[in-house]
ChimeraX commands (.cxc) that place a marker at each C-alpha (Angstrom):
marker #1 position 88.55,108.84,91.18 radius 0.5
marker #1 position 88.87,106.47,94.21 radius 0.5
marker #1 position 88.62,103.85,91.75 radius 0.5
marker #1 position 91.07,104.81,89.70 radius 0.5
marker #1 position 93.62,105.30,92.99 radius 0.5
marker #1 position 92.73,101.92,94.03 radius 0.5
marker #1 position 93.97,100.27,91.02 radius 0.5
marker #1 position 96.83,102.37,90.50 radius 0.5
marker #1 position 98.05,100.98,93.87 radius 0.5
marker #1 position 97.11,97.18,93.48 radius 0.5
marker #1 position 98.76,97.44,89.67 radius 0.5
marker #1 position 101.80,98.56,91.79 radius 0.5
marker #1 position 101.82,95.90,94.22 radius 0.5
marker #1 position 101.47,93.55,91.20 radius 0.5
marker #1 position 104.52,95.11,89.58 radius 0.5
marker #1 position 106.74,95.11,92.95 radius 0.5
marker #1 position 106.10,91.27,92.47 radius 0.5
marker #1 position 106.17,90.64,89.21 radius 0.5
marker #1 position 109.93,88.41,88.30 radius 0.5
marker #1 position 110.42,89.75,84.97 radius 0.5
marker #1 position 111.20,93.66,86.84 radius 0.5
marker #1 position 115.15,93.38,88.20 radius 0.5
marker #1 position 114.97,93.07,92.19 radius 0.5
marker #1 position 116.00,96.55,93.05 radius 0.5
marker #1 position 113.58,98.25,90.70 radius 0.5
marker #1 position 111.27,96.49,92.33 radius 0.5
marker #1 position 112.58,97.11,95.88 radius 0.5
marker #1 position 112.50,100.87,94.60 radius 0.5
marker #1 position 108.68,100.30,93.36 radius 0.5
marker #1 position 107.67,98.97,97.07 radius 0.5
marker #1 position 109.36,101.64,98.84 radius 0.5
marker #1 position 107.47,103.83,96.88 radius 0.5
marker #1 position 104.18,102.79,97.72 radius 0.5
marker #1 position 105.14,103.33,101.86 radius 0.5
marker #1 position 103.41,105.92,103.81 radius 0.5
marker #1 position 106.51,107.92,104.61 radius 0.5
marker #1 position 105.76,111.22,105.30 radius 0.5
marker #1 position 107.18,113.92,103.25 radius 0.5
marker #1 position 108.19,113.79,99.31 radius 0.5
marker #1 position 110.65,111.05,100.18 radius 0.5
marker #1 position 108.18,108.03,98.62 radius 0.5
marker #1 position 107.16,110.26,95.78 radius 0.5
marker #1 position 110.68,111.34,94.74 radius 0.5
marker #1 position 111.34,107.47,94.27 radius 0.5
marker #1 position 108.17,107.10,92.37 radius 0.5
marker #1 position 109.34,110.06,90.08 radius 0.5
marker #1 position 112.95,107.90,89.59 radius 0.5
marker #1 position 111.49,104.49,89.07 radius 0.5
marker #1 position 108.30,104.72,86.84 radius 0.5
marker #1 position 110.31,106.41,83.67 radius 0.5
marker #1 position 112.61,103.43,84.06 radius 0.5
marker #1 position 109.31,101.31,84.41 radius 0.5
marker #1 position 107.67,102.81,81.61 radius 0.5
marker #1 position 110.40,102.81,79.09 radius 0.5
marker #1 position 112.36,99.67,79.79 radius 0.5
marker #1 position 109.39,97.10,81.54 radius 0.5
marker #1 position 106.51,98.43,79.64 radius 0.5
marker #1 position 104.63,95.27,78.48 radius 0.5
marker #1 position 104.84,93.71,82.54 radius 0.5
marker #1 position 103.09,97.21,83.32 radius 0.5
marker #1 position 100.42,96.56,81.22 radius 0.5
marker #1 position 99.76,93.41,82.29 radius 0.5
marker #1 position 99.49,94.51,86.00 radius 0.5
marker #1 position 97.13,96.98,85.11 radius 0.5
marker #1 position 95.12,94.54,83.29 radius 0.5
marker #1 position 95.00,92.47,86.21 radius 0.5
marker #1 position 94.35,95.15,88.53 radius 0.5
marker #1 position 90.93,95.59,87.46 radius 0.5
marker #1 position 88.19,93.75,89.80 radius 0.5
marker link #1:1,2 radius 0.2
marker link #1:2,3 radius 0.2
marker link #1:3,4 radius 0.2
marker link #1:4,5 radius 0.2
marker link #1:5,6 radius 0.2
marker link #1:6,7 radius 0.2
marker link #1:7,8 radius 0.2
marker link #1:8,9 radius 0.2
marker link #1:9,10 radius 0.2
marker link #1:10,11 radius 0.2
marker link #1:11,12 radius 0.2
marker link #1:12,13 radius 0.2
marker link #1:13,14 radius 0.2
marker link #1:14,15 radius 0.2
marker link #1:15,16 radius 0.2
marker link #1:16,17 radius 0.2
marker link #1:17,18 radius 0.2
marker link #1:18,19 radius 0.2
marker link #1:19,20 radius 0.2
marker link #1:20,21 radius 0.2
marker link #1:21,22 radius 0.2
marker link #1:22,23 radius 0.2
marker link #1:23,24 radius 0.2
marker link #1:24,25 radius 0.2
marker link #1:25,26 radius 0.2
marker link #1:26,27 radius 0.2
marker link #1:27,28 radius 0.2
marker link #1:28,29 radius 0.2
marker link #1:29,30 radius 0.2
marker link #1:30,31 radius 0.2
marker link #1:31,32 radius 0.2
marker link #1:32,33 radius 0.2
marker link #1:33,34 radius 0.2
marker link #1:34,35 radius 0.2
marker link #1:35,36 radius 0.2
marker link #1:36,37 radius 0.2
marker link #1:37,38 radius 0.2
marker link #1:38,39 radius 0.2
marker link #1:39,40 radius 0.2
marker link #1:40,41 radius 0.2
marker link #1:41,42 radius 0.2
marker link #1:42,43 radius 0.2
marker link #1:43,44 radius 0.2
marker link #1:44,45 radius 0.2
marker link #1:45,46 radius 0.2
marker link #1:46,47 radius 0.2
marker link #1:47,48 radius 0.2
marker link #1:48,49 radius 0.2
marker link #1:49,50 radius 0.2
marker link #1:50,51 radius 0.2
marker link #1:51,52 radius 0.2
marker link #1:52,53 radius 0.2
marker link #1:53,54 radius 0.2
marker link #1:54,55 radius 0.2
marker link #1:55,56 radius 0.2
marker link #1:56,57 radius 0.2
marker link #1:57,58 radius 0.2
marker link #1:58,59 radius 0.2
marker link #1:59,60 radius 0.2
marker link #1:60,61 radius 0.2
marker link #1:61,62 radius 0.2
marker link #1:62,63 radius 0.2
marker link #1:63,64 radius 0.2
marker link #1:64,65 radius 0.2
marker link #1:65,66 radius 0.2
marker link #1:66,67 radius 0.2
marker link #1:67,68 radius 0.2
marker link #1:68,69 radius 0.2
view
């Protein structure tokens, strides 16, 4: 499991700096991953990775490929 969450988070990082993802979406991704207490980060996270998923699927993928070490 702590695998898992370790490459969810570095496939994220990859995405918030990957060019082909429009700037705010991206601004939106990194927000996301800061440790701001209360549901704040994850309420962002709920907005931004249907938008991520549907629309910038194929740059997803390739951050999770590369996420793997």
């Amino acid at each position: 499991m702590r695998n898992f969450g370790t490459r969810v988070i570095r496939a994220t990082k990859l995405i918030v700096r990957d060019g082909r993802i429009p700037g705010p979406l991206r601004w939106l991704a990194g927000v996301a991953l800061l440790p701001i207490p209360g549901p704040f980060d994850e309420a962002v996270l709920l907005l931004v990775a249907p938008i991520l998923f549907v629309f910038y699927r194929e740059p997803m993928r390739d951050a999770w490929r590369r996420a793997v070490r």
